[in-house]
N, CA, C and O atoms as a GROMACS GRO file, in nm:
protein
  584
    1UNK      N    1   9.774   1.848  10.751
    1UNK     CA    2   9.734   1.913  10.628
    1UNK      C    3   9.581   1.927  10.620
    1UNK      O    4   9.524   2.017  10.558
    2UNK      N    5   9.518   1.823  10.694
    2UNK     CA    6   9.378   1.883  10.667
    2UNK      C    7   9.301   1.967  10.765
    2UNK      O    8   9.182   1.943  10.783
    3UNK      N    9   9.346   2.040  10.813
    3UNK     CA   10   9.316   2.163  10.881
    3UNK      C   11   9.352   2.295  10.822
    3UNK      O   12   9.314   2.403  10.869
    4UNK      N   13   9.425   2.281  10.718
    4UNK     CA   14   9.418   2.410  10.667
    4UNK      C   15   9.333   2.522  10.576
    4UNK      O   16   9.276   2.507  10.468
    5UNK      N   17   9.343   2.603  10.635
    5UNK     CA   18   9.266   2.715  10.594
    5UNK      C   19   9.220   2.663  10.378
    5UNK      O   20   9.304   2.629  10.294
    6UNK      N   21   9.104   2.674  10.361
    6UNK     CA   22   9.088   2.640  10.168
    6UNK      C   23   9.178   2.718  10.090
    6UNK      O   24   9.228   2.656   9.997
    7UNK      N   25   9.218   2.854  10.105
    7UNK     CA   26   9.320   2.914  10.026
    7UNK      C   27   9.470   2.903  10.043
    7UNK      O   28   9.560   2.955   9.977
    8UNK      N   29   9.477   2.800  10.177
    8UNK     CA   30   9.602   2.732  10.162
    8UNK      C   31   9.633   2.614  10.052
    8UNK      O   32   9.736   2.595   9.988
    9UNK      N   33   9.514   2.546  10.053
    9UNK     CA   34   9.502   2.459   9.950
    9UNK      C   35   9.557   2.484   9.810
    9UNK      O   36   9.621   2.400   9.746
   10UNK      N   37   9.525   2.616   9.763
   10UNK     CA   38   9.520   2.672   9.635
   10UNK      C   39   9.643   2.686   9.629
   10UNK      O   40   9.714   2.638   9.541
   11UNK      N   41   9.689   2.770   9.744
   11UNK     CA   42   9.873   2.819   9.722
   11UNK      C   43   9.987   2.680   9.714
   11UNK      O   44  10.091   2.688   9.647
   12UNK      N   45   9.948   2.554   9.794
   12UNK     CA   46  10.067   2.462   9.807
   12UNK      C   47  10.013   2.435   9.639
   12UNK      O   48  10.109   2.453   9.563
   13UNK      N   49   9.867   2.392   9.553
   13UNK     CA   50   9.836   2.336   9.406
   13UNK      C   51   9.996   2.455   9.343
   13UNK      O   52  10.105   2.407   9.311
   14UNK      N   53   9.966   2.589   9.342
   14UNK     CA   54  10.078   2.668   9.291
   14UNK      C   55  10.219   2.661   9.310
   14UNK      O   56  10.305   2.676   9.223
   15UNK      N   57  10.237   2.633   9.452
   15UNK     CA   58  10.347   2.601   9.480
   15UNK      C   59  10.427   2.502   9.398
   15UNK      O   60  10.536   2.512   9.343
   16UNK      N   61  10.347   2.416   9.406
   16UNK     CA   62  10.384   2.255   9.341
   16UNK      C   63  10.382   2.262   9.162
   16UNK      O   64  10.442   2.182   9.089
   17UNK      N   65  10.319   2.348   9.127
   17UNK     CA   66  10.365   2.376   9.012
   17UNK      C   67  10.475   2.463   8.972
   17UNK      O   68  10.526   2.471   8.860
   18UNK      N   69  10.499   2.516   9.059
   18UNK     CA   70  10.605   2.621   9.052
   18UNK      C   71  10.775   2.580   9.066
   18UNK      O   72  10.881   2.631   9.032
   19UNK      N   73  10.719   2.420   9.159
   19UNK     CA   74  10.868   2.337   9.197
   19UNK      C   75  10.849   2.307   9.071
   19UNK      O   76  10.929   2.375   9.006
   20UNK      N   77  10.746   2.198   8.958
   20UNK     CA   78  10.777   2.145   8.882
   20UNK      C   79  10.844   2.201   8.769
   20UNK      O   80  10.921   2.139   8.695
   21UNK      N   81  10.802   2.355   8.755
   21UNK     CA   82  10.847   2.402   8.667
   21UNK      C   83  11.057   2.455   8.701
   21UNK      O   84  11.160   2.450   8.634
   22UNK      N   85  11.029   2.487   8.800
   22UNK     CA   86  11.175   2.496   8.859
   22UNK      C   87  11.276   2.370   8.875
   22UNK      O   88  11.397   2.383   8.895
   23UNK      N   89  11.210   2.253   8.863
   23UNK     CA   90  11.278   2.122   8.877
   23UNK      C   91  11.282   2.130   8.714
   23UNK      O   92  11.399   2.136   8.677
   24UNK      N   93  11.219   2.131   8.641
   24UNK     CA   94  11.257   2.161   8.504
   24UNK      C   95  11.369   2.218   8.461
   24UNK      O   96  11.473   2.172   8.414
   25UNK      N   97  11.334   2.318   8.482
   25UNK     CA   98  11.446   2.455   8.461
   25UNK      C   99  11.595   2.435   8.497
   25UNK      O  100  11.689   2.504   8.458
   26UNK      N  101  11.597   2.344   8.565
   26UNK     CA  102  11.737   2.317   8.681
   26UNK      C  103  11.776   2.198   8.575
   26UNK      O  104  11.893   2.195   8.535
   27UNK      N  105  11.698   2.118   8.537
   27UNK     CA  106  11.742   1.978   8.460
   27UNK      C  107  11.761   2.060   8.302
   27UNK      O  108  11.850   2.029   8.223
   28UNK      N  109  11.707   2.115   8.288
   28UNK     CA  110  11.741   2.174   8.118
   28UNK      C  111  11.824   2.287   8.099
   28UNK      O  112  11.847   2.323   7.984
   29UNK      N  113  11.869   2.345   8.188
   29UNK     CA  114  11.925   2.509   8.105
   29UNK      C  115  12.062   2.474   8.245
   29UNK      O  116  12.049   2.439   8.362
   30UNK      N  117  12.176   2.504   8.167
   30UNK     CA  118  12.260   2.541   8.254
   30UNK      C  119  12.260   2.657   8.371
   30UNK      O  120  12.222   2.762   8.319
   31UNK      N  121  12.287   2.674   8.500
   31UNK     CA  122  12.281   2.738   8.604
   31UNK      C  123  12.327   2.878   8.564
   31UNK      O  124  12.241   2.957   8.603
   32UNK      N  125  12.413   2.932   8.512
   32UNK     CA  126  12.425   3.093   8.476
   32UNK      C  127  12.309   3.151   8.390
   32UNK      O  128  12.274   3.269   8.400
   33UNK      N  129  12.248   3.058   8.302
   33UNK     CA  130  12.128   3.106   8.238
   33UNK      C  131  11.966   3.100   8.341
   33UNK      O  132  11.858   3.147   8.306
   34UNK      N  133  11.990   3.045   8.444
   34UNK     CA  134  11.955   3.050   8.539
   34UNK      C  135  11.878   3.186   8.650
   34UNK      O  136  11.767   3.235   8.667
   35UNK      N  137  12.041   3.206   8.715
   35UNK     CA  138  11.984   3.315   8.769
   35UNK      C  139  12.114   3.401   8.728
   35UNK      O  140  12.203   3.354   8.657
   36UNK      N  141  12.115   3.531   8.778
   36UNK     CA  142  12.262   3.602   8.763
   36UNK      C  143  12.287   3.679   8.864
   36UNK      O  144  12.216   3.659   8.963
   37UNK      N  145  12.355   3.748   8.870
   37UNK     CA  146  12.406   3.807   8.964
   37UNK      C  147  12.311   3.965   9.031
   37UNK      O  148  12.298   4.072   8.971
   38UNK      N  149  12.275   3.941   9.125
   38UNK     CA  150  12.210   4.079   9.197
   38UNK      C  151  12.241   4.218   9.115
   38UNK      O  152  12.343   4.228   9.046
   39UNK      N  153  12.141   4.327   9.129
   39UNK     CA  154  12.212   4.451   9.048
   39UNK      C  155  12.184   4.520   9.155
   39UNK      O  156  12.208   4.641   9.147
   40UNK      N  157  12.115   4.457   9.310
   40UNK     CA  158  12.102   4.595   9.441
   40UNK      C  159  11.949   4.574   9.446
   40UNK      O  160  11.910   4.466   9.403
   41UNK      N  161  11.860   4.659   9.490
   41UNK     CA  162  11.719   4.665   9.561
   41UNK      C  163  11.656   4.654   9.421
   41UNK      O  164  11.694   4.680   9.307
   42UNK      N  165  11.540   4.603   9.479
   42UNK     CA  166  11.392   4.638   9.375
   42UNK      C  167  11.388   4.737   9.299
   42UNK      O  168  11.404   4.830   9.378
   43UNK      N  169  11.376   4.792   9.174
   43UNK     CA  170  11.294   4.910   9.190
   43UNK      C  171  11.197   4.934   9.169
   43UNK      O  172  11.172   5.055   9.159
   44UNK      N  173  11.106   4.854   9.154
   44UNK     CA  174  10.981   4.882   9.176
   44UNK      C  175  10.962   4.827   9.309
   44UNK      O  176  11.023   4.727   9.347
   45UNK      N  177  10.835   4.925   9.420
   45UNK     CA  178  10.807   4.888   9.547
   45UNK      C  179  10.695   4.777   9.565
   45UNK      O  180  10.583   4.776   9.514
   46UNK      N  181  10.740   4.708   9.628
   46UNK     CA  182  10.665   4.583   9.661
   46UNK      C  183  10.521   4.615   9.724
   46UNK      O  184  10.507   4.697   9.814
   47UNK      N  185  10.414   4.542   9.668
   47UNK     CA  186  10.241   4.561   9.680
   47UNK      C  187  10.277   4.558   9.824
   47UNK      O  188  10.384   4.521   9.872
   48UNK      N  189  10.148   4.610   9.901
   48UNK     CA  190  10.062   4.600  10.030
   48UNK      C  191  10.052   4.469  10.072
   48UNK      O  192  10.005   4.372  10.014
   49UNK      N  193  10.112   4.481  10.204
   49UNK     CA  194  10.100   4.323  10.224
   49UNK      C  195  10.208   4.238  10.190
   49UNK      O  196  10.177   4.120  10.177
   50UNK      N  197  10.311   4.264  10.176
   50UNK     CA  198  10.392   4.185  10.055
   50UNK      C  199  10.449   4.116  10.146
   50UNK      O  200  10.436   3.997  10.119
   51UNK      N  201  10.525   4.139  10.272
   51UNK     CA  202  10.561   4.048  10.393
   51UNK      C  203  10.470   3.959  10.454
   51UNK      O  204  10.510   3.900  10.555
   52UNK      N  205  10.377   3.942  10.421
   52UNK     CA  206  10.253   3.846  10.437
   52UNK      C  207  10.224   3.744  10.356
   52UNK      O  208  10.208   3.623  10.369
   53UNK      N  209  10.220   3.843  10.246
   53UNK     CA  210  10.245   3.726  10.078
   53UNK      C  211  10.342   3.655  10.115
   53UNK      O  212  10.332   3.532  10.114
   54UNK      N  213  10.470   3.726  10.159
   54UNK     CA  214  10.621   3.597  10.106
   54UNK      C  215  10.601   3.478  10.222
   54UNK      O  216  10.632   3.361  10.203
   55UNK      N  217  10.563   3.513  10.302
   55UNK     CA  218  10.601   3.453  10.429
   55UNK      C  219  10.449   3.284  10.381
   55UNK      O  220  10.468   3.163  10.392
   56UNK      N  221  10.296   3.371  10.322
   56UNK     CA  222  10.225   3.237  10.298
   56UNK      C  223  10.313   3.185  10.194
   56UNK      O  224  10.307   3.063  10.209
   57UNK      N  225  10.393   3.211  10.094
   57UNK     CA  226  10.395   3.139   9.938
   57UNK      C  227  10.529   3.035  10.054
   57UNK      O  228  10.554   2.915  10.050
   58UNK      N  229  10.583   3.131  10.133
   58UNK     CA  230  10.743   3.005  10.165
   58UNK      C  231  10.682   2.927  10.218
   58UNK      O  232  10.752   2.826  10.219
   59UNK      N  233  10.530   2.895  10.298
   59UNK     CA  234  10.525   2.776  10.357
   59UNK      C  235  10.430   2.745  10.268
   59UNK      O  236  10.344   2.687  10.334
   60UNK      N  237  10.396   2.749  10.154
   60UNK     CA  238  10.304   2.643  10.044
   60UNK      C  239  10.427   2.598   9.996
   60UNK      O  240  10.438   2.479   9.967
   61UNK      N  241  10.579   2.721   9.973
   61UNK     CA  242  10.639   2.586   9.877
   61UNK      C  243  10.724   2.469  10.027
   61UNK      O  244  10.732   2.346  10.016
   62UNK      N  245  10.770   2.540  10.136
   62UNK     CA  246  10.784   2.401  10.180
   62UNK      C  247  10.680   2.321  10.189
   62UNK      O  248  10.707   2.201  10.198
   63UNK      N  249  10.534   2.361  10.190
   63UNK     CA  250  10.459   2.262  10.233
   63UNK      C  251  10.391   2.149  10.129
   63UNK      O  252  10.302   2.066  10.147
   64UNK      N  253  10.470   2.182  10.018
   64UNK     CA  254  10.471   2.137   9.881
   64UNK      C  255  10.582   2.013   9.868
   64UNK      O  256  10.568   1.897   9.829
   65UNK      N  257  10.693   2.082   9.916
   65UNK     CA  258  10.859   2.024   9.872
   65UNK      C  259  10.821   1.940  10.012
   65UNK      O  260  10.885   1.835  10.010
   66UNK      N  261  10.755   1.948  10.107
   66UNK     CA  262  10.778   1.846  10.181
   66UNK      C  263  10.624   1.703  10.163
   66UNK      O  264  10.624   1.586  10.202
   67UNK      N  265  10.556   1.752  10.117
   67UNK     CA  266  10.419   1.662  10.103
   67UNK      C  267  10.397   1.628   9.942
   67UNK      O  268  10.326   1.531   9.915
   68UNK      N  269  10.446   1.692   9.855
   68UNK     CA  270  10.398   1.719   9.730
   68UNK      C  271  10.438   1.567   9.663
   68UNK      O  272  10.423   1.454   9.710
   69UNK      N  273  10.498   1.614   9.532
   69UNK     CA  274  10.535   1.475   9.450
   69UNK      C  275  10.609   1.422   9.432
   69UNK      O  276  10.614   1.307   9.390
   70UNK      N  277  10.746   1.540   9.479
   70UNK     CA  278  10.892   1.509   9.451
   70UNK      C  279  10.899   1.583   9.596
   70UNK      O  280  10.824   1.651   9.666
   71UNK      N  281  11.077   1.514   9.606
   71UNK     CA  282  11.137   1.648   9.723
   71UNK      C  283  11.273   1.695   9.608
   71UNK      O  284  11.353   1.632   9.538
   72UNK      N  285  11.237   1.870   9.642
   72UNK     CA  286  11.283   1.854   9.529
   72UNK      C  287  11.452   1.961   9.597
   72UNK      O  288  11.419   1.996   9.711
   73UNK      N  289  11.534   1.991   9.581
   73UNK     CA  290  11.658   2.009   9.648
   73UNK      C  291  11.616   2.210   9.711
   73UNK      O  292  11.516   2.281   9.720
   74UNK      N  293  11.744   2.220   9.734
   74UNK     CA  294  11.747   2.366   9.780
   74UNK      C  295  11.713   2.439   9.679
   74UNK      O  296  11.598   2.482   9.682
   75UNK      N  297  11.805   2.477   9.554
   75UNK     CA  298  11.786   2.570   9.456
   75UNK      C  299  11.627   2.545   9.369
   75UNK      O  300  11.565   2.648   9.344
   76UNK      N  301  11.569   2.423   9.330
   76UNK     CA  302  11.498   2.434   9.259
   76UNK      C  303  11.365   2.481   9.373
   76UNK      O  304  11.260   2.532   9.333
   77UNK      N  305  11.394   2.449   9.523
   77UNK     CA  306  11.295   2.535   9.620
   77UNK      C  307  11.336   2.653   9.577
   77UNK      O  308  11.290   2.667   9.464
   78UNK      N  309  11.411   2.766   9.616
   78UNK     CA  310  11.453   2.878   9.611
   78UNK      C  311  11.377   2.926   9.442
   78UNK      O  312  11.271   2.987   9.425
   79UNK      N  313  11.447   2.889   9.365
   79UNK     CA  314  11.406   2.902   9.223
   79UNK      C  315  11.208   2.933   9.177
   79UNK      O  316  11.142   3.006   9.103
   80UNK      N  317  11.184   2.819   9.283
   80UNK     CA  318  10.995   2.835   9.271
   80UNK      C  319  10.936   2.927   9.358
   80UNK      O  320  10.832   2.990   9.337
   81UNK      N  321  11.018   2.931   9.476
   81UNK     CA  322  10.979   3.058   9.565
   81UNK      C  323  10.983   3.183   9.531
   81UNK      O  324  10.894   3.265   9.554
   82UNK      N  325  11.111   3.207   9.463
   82UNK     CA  326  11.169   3.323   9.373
   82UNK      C  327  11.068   3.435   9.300
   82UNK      O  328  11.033   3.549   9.329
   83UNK      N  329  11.034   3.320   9.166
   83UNK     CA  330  10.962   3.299   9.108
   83UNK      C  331  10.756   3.353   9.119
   83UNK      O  332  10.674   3.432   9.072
   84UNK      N  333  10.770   3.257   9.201
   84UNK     CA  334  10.657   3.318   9.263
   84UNK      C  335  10.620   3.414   9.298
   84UNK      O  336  10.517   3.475   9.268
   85UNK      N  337  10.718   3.443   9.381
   85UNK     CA  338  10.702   3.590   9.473
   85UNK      C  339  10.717   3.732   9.341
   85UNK      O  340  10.657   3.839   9.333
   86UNK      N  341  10.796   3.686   9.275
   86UNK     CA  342  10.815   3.802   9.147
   86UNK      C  343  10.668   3.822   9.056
   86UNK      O  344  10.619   3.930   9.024
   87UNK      N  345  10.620   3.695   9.028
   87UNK     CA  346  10.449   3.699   8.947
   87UNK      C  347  10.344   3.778   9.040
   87UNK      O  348  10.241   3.833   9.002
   88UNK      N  349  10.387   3.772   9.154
   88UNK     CA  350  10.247   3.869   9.263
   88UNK      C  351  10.348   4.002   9.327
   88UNK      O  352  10.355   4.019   9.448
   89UNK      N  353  10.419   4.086   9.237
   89UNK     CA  354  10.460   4.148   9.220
   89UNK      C  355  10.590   4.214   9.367
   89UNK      O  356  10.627   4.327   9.398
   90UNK      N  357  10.619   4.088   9.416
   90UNK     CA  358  10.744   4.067   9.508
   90UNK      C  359  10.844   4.112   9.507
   90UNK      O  360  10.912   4.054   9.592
   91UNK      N  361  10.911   4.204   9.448
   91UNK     CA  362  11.030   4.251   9.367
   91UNK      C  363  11.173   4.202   9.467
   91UNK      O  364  11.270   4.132   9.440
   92UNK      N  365  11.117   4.297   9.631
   92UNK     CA  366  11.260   4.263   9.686
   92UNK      C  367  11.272   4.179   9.756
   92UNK      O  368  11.321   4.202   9.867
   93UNK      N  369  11.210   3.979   9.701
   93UNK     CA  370  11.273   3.923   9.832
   93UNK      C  371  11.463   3.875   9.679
   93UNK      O  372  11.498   3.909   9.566
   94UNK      N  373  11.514   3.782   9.796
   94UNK     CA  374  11.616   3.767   9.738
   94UNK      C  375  11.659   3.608   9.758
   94UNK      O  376  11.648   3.544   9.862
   95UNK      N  377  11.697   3.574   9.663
   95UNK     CA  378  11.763   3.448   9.618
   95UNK      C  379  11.894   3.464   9.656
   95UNK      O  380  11.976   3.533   9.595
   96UNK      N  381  11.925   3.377   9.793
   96UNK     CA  382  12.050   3.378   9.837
   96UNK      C  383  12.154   3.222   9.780
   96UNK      O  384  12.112   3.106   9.786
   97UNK      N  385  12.228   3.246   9.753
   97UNK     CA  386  12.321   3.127   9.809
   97UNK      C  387  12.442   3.127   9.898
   97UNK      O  388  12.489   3.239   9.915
   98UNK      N  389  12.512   3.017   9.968
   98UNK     CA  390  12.598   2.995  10.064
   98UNK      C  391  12.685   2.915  10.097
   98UNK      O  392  12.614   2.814  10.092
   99UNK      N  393  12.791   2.876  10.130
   99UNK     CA  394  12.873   2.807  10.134
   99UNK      C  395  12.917   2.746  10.310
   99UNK      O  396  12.894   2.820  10.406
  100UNK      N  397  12.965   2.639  10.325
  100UNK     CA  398  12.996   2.611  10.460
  100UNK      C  399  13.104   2.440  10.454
  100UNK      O  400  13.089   2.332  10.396
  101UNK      N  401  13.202   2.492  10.541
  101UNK     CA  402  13.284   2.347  10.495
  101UNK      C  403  13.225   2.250  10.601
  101UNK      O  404  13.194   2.306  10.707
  102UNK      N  405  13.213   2.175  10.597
  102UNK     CA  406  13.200   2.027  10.636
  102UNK      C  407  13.326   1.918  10.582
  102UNK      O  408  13.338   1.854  10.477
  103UNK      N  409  13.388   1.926  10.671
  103UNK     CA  410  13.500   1.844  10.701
  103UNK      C  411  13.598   1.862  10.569
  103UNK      O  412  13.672   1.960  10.560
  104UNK      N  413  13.593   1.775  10.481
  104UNK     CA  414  13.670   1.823  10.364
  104UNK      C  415  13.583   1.871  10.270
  104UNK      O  416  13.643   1.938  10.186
  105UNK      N  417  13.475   1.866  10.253
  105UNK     CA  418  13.397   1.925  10.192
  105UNK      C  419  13.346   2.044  10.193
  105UNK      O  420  13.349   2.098  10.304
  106UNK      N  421  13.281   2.128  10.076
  106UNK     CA  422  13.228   2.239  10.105
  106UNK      C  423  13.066   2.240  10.079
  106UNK      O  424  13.019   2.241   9.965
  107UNK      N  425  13.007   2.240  10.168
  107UNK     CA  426  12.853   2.238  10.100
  107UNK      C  427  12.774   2.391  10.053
  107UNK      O  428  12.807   2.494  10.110
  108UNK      N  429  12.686   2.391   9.964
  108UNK     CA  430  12.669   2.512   9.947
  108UNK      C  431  12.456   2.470   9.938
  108UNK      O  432  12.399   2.368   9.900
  109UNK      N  433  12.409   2.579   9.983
  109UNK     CA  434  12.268   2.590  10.021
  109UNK      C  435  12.249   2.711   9.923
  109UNK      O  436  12.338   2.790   9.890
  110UNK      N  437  12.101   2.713   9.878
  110UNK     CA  438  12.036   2.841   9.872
  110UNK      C  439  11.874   2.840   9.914
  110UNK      O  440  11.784   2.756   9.910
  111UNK      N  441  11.888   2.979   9.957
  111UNK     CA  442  11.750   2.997  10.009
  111UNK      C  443  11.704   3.145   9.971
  111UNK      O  444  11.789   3.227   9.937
  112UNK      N  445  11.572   3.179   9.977
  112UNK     CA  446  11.510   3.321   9.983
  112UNK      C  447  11.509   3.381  10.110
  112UNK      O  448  11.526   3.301  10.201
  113UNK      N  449  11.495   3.490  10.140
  113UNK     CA  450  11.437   3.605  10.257
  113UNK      C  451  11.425   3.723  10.160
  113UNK      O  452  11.483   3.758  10.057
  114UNK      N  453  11.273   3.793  10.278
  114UNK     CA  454  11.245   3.884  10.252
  114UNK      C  455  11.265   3.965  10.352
  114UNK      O  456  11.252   3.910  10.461
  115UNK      N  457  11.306   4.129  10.358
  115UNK     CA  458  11.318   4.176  10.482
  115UNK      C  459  11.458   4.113  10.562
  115UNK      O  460  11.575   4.114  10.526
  116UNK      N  461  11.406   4.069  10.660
  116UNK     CA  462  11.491   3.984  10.765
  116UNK      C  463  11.427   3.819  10.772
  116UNK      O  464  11.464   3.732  10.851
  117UNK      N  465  11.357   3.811  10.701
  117UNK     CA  466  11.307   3.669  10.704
  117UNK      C  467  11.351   3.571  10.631
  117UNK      O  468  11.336   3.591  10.511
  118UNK      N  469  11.401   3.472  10.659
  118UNK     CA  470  11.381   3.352  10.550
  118UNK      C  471  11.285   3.285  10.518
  118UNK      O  472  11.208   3.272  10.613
  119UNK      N  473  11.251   3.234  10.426
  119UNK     CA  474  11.125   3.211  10.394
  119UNK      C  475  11.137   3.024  10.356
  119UNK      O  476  11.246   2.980  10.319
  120UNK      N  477  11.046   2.952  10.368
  120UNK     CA  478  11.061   2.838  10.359
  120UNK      C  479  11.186   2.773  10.372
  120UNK      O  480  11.246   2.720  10.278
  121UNK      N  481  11.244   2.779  10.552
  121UNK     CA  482  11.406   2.738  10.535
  121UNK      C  483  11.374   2.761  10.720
  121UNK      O  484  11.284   2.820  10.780
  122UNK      N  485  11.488   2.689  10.764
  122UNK     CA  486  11.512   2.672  10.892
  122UNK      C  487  11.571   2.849  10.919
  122UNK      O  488  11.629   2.875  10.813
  123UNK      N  489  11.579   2.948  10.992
  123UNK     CA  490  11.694   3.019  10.951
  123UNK      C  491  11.826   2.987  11.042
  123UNK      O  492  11.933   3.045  11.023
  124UNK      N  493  11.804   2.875  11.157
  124UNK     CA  494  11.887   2.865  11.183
  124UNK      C  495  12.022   2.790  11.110
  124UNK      O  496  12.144   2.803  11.109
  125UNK      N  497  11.922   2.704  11.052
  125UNK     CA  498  12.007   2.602  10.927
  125UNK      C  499  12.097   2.731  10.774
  125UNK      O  500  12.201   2.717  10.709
  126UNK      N  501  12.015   2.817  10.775
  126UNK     CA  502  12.060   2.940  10.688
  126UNK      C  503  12.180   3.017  10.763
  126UNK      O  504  12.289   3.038  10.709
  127UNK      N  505  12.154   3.048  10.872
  127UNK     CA  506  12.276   3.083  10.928
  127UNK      C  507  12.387   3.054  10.932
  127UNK      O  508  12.474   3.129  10.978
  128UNK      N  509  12.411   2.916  10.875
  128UNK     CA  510  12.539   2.805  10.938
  128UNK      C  511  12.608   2.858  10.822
  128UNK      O  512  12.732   2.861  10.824
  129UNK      N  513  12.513   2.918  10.675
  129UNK     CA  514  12.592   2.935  10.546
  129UNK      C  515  12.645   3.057  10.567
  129UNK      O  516  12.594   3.155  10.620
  130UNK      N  517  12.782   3.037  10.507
  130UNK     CA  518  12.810   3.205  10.433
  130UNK      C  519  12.770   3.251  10.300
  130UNK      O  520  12.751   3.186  10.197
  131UNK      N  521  12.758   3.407  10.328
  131UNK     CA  522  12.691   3.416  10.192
  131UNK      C  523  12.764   3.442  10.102
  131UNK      O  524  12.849   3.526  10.133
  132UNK      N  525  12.769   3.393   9.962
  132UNK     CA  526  12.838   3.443   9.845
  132UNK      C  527  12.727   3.528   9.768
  132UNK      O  528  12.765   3.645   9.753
  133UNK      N  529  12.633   3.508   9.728
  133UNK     CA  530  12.597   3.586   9.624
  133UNK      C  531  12.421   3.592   9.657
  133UNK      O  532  12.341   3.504   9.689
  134UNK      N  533  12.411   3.699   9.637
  134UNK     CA  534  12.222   3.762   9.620
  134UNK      C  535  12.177   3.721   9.462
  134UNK      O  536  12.208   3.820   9.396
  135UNK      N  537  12.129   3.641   9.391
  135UNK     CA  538  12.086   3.599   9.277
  135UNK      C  539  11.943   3.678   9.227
  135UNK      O  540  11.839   3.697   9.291
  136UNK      N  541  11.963   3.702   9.145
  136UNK     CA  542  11.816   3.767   9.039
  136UNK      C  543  11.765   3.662   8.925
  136UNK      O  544  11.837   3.663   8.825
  137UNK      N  545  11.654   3.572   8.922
  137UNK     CA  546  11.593   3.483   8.825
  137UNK      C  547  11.636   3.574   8.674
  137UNK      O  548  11.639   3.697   8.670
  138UNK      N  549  11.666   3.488   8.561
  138UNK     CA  550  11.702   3.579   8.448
  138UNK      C  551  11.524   3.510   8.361
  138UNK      O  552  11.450   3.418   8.396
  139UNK      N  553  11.515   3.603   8.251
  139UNK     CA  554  11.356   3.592   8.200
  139UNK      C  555  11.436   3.463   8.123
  139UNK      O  556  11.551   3.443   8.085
  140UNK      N  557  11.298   3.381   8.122
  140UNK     CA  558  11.350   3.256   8.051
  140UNK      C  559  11.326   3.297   7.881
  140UNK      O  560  11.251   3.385   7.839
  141UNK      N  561  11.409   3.210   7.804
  141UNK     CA  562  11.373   3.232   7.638
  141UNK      C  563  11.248   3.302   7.618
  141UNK      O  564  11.225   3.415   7.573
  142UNK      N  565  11.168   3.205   7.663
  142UNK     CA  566  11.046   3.300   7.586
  142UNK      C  567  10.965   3.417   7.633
  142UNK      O  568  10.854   3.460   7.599
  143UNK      N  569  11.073   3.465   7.742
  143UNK     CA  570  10.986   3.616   7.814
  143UNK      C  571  11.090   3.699   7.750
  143UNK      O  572  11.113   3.809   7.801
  144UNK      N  573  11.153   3.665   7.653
  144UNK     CA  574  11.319   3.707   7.583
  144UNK      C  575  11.266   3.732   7.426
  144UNK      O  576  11.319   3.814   7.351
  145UNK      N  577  11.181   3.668   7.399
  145UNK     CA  578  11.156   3.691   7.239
  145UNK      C  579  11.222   3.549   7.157
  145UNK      O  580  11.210   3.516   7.039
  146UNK      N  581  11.298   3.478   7.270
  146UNK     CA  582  11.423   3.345   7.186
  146UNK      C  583  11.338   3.268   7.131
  146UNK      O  584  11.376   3.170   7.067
   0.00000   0.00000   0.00000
């Protein structure tokens, strides 16, 4: 960590606020108020650069979720990555989730990609999931008027 570039610095400080606020979000509001269901592409086109953007913010937030204050699970990563990427005007990465059985169990992951990328996530570990659903962050209460 201490070799990194100073405006890496700045992005994991954001990052890490971005888990806290998403580790929030996950402990207070039930999961459908959450995120909802995909409606298809962006429509607005994503800034200059924007595959550059997603790709620094996914390794401030792993480099956050793995050094930071908490570790904090899959979704509330996904959720701050999300998030993020939507405030610096990111429109089409996507909030995936996935499913995969393990023995009697079913485990389920979520992660972001943009493009063809996954972004703060193994993709080989992303691969193992199937996908159920492309998720869209819903505006919280108070970007709602509530």
């Amino acid at each position: 960590m201490r070799r990194l570039a100073a405006g890496a610095y700045a992005d994991i400080a954001r990052a890490q606020c971005a888990l806290i606020r998403a580790q929030l979000a996950v402990w207070l509001w039930p999961t459908g108020r959450l995120v909802a269901a995909s409606t298809g592409p962006a429509a607005e086109p994503d800034p200059p650069g924007a595959a550059l953007l997603a790709r620094r913010m996914g390794r401030a937030v792993h480099r956050a979720a793995t050094y930071g204050l908490f570790r904090p699970k899959c979704l509330t990563r996904a959720l701050a990555l999300k998030k993020l990427l939507e405030d610096r005007g990111v429109r089409s990465a996507r909030l995936c989730v996935g499913v995969r059985p393990d023995g009697s169990r079913l485990l389920a992951h979520a992660w972001v990609e943009h493009g063809e990328a996954v972004l703060a996530d193994r993709p080989a570990h992303v691969h193992g999931f199937s996908r159920l659903a492309e998720l869209d962050l819903m505006a919280s209460p108070g970007d709602r008027g509530e």
